[in-house]
C-alpha positions in Angstrom: 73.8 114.6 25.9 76.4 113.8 28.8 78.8 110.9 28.5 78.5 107.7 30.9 81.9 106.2 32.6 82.4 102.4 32.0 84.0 100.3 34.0 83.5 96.2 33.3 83.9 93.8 36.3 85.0 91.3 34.2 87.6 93.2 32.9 90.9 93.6 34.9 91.1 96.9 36.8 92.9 100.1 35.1 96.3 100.7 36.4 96.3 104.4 35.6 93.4 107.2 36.1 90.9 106.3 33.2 88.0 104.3 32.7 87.8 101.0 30.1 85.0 102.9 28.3 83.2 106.2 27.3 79.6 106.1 26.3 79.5 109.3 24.7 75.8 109.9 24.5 76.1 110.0 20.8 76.2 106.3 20.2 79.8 105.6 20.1 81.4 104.0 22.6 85.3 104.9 23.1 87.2 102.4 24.6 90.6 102.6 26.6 93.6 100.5 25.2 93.3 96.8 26.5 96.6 95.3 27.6 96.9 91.4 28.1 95.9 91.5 32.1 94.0 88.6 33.4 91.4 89.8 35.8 91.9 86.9 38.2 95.5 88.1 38.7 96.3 91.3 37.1 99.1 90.1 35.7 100.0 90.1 32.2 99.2 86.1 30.6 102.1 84.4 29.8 102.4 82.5 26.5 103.2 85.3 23.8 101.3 87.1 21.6 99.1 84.6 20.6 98.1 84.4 24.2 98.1 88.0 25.1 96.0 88.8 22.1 93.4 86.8 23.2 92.9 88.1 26.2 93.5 91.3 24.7 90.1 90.5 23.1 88.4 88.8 26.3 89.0 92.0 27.8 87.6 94.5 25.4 84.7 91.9 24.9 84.2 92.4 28.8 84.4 96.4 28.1 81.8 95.9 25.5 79.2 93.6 27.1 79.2 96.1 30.3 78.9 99.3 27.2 76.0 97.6 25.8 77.4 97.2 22.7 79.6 93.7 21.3 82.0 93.1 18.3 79.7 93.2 15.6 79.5 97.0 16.3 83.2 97.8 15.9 83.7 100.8 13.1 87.4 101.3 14.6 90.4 99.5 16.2 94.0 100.9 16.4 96.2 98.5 17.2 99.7 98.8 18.9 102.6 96.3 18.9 106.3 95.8 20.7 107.1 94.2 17.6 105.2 94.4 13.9 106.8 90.8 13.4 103.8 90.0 15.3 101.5 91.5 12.9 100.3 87.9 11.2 99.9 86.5 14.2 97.9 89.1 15.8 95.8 89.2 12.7 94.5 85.8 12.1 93.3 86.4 16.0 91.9 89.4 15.5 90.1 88.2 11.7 88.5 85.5 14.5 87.0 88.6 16.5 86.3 91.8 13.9 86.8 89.8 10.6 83.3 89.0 9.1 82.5 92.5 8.9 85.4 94.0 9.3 86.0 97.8 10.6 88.5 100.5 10.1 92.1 99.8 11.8 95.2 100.9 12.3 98.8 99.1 13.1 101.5 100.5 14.6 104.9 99.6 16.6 105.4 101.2 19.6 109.0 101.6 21.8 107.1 100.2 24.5 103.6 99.1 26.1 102.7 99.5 29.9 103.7 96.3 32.0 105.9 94.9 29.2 102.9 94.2 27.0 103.7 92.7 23.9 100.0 94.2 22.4 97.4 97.0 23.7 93.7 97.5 21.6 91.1 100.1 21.7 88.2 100.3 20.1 85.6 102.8 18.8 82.5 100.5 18.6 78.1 101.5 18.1 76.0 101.5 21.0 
């Protein structure tokens, strides 16, 4: 088995040396932490969390589409936040996206997120 690089056109392009996604060969695919970068303008979205979740998720959901894989195949998210007052917020978003059938996750505050991010996700999802 060899792994597969991933890289989504609809998802904004990395600002460091990694790639959105590992297809591992296994069928798992690893994704990089998504920060609230609109494609259009690689700039962060204004607006907040609420905001910057959501294309938080538009962007993994671009990750996942080019993996082959979708939501409904997540077993893993860790989740990082500026602030964990933004933890209820963040979640009813995320319940919208992962909640049916929900997968394993973790929360934590971080001192800081590249680009001033307010929130960065990865994902471990099926192929």
């Amino acid at each position: 088995m060899s792994k597969k690089i991933i890289n989504a056109k609809a998802a904004p392009a990395a600002i460091g040396p990694y790639s959105h996604a590992i297809d591992t060969g296994l069928g798992f695919i690893i994704t990089s932490g998504q920060i609230p970068i609109d494609p259009a303008t690689g700039e962060i979205v204004p607006g907040g969390i609420e905001a910057q979740t959501e294309q938080v998720f538009a962007n993994l959901k671009a990750v996942l589409e080019e993996a082959g894989s979708s939501f409904e195949k997540v077993v893993k998210v860790t989740v990082f936040l500026q602030d964990l007052k933004d933890f209820v917020s963040v979640n009813g978003i995320y319940a919208k996206y992962l909640g049916t059938d929900s997968p394993a996750r973790s929360a934590v505050q971080v001192a800081g997120l590249p680009k001033g991010s307010l929130v960065e996700i990865e994902l471990i999802a099926l192929k």
